[in-house]
C-alpha positions as a Markdown table, in Angstrom:
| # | Residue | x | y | z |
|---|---|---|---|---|
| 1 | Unk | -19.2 | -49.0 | -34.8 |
| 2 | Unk | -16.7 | -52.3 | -34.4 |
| 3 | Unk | -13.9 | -50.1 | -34.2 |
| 4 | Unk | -12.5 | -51.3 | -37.5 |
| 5 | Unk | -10.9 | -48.4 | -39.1 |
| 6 | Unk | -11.1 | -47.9 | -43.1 |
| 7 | Unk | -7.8 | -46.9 | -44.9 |
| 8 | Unk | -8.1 | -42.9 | -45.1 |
| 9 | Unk | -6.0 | -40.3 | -46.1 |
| 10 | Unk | -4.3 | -38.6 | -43.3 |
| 11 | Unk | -5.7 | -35.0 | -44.3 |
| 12 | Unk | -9.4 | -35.3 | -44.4 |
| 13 | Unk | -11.9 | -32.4 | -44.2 |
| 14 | Unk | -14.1 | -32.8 | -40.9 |
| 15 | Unk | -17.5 | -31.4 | -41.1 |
| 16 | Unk | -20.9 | -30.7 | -38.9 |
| 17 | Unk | -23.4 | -30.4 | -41.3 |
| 18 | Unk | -23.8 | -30.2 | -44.8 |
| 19 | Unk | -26.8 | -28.9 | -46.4 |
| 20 | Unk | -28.1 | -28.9 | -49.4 |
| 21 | Unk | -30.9 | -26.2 | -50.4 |
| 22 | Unk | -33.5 | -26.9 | -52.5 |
| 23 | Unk | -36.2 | -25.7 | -54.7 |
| 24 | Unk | -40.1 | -26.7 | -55.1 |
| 25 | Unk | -39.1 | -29.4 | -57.3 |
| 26 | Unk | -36.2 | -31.1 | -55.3 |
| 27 | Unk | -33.7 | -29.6 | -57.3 |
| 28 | Unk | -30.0 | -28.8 | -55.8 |
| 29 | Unk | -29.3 | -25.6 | -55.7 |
| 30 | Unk | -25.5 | -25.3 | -55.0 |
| 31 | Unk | -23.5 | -24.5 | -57.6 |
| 32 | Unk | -20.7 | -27.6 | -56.8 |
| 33 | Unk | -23.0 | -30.2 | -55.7 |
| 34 | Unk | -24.1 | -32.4 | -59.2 |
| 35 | Unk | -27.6 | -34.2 | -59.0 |
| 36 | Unk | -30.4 | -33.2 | -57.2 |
| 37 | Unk | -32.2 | -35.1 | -54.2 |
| 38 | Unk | -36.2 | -35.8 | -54.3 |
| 39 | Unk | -37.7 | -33.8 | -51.7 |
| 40 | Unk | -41.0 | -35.4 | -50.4 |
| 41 | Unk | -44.3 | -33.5 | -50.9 |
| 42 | Unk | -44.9 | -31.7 | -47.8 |
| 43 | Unk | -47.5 | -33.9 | -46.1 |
| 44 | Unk | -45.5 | -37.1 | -46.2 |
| 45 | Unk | -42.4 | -37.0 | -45.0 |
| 46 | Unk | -41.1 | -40.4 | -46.2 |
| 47 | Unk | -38.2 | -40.9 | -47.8 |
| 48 | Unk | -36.3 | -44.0 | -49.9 |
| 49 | Unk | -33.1 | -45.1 | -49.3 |
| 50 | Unk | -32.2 | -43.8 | -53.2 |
| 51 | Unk | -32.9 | -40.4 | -51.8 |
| 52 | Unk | -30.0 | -40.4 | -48.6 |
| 53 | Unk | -27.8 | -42.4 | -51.4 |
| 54 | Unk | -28.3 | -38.8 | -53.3 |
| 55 | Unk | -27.8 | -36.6 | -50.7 |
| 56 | Unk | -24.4 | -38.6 | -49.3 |
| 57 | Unk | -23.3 | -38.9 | -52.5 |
| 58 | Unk | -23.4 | -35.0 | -52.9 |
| 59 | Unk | -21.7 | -35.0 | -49.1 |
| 60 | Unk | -18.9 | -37.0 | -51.1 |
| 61 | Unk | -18.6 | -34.9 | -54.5 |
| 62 | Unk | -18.4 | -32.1 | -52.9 |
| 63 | Unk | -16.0 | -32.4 | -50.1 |
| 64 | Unk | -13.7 | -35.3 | -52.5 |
| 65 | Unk | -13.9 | -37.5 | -49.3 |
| 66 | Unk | -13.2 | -41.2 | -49.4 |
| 67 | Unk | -16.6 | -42.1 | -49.1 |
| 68 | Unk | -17.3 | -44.1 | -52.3 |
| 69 | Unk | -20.8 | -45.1 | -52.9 |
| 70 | Unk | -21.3 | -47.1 | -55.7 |
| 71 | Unk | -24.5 | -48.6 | -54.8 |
| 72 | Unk | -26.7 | -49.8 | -52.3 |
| 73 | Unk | -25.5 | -53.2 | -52.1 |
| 74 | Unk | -21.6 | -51.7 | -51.3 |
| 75 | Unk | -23.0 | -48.4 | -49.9 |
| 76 | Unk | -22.4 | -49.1 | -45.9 |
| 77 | Unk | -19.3 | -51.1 | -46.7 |
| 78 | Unk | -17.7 | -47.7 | -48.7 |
| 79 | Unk | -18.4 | -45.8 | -46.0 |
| 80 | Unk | -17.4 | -47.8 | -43.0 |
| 81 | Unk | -20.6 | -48.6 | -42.1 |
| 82 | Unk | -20.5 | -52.5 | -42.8 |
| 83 | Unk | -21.6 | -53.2 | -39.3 |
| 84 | Unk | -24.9 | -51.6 | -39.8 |
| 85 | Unk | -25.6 | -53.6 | -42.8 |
| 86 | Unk | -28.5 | -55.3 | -41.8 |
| 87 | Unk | -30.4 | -52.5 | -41.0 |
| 88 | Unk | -30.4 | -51.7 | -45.4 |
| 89 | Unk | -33.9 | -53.0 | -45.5 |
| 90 | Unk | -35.5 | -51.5 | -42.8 |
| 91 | Unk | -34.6 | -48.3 | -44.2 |
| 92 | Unk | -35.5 | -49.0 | -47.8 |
| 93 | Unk | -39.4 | -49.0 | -47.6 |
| 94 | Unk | -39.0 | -45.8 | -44.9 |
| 95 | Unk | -37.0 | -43.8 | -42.2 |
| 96 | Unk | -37.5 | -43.9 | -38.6 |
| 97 | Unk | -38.6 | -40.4 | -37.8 |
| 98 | Unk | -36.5 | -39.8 | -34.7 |
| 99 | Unk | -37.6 | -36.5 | -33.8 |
| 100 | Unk | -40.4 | -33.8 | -35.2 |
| 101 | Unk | -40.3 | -30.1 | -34.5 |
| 102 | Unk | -41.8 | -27.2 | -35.3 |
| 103 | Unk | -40.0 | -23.4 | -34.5 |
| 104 | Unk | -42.7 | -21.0 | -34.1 |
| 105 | Unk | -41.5 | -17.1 | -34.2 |
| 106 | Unk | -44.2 | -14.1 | -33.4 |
| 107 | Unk | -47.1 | -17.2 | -33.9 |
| 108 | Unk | -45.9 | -17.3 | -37.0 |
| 109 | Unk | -44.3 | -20.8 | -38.4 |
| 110 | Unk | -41.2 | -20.5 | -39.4 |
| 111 | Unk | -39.4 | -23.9 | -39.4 |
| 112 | Unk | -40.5 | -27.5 | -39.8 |
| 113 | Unk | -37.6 | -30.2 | -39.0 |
| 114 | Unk | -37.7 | -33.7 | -39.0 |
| 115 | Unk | -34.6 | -35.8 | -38.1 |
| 116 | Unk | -34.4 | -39.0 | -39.6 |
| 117 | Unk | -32.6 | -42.1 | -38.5 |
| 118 | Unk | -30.2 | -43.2 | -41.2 |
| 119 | Unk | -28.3 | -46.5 | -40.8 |
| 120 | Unk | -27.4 | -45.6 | -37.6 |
| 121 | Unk | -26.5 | -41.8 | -39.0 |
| 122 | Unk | -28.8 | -39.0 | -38.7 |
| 123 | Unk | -30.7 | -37.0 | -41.5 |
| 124 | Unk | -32.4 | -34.2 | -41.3 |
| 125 | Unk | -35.0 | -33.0 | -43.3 |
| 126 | Unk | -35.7 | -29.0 | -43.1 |
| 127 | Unk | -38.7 | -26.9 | -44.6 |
| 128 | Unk | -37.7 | -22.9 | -43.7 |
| 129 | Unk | -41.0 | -20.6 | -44.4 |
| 130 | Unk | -38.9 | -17.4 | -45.3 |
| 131 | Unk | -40.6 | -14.2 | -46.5 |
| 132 | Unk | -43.9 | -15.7 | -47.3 |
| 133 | Unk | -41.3 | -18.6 | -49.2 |
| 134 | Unk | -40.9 | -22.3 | -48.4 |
| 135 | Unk | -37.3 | -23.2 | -48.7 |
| 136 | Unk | -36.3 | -26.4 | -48.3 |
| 137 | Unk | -33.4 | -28.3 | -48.0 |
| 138 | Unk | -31.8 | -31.7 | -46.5 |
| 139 | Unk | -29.0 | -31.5 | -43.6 |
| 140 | Unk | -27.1 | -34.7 | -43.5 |
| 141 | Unk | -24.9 | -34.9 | -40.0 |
| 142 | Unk | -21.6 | -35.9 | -41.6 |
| 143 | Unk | -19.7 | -36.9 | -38.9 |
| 144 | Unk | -21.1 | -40.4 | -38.6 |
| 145 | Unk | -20.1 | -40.8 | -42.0 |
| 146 | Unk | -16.6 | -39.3 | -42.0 |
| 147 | Unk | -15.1 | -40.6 | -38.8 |
């Protein structure tokens, strides 16, 4: 960061994660969070920069931050992330994948994780086997965004 702070209430809600479940079709399953985020299909985990717009934008909705993204032109700016700006095209085509990992319980799979680099931010994507049931579901790190 430059160090540049962004004019902020003084009460703001801090936050470790937020997460947002999903179904098999990428739908958003929290009752207070409006839209839904595209989940990729389970063999390629590549994601656009229109789907962290959606899940940040839920980030913002739900907790009534600041954080105002209005689009991907004024998107880093919004959320005082102007000095990353030229890292918006990288991301656009893809993610850097900064980390994959798999939790295995009993030799039986039970998580898949992949943590995404996101303008500087980190994203990460979960798939939970449960019961014989894939749930999936993004995990944004909010911090990055919020401080």
């Amino acid at each position: 960061m430059t160090g540049g702070k962004s004019a902020r209430g003084a009460h703001q809600t801090k936050l470790d994660r937020f997460s947002l479940p999903c179904d098999a079709t990428g739908e958003v399953g929290m009752g207070e969070v409006q839209g839904s985020v595209a989940l990729p299909p389970p063999e390629n985990y590549t994601l656009t920069l229109k789907d962290i717009i959606a899940v940040i934008q839920g980030v913002r909705d739900s907790l009534e931050t600041k954080i105002d993204i209005v689009s991907t032109d004024t998107m880093l700016e919004k959320a005082g992330l102007s000095n990353m700006s030229a890292r918006v095209k990288e991301a656009e085509d893809s993610l850097t994948i900064l980390r994959a990992e798999t939790l295995v319980l009993k030799k039986q799979v039970k998580e898949l994780r992949t943590t995404y680099d996101v303008l500087g931010a980190k994203l990460v994507f979960r798939r939970k086997l449960k019961d014989s049931e894939e749930v999936a579901y993004f995990e944004v790190v909010a911090d990055d965004f919020m401080n």
